[in-house]
N, C-alpha and C positions, 0 to 999 in steps of 0.2 A: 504494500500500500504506500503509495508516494502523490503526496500533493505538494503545493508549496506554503502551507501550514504545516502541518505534520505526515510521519512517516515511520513507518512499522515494517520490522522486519518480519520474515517467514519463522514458523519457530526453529530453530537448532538446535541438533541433539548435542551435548558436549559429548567429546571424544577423551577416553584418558590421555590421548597423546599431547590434547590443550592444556593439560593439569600438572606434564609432568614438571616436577622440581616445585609445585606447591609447597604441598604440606607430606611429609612420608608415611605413605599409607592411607591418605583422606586424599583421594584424587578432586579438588576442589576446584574448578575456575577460577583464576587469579582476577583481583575485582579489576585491576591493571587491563586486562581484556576485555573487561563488559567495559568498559569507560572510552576503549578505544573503538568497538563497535559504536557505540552510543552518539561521539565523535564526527567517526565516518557519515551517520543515518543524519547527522545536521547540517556538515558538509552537500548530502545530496538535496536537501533541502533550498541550500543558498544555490545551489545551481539551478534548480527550479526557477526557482525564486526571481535570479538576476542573467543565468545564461554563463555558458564555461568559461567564457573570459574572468570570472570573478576569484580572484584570491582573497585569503584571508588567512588566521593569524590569532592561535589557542589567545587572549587578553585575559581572561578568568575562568578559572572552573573548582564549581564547589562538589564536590565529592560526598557520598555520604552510603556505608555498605552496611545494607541492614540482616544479610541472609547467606547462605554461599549458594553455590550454584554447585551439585555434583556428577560425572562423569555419567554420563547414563540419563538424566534428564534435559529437558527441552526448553531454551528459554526465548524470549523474544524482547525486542527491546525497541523501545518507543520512544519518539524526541516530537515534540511541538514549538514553531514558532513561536516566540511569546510577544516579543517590538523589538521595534529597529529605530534607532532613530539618525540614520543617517552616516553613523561610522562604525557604530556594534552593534552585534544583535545576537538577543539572547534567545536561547534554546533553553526548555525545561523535558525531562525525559526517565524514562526507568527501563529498570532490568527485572525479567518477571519470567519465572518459572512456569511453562503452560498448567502445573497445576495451584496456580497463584500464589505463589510466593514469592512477594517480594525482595530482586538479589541488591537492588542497588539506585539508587537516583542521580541526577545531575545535575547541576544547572549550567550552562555554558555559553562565556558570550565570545564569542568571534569577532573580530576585528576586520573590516574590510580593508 
């Protein structure tokens, strides 16, 4: 799902292979990778949005890991527009386990 408001990914299954050097023996999605998906899904937003000529440039991001995410479950992660005002624009978003749990939130303003 991609508009130029917000945009959702398909769910994905985490693979152990994404976990290894976690934690030993808790194969856990590192929150360091939902944050970079999360990221990515705001970036396709601003293209939306403004068209591929557009650069931009991490200005803030507040972090915030409420759950883990484990090998074997499916998450999906979600970013909306929130304002722009002309030289940032912020993104608000999460990381959600398809059977709802909450792995993670965002908030993130890009710099153009």
């Amino acid at each position: 799902l991609l508009s130029d408001e917000c945009a959702e990914s398909a769910p994905e299954i985490i693979l152990p292979g994404q976990c290894a050097g976690h934690f030993a023996g808790f194969p856990a999605l590192p929150v360091a990778v939902v944050m970079q998906k999360l990221s990515a899904i705001a970036r396709l937003i601003l293209l939306q949005r403004f068209g591929s000529a557009v650069t931009c440039a991490v200005q803030r991001a507040e972090v915030a890991a409420s759950d883990l995410a484990w090998a074997g479950e499916s998450v999906v992660c979600r970013m909306v527009w929130r304002r722009d005002d002309g030289i940032d624009t912020v993104f608000e978003g999460s990381a959600t386990t398809t059977a709802g749990v909450q792995v993670g939130e965002m908030v993130l303003t890009l710099r153009r």
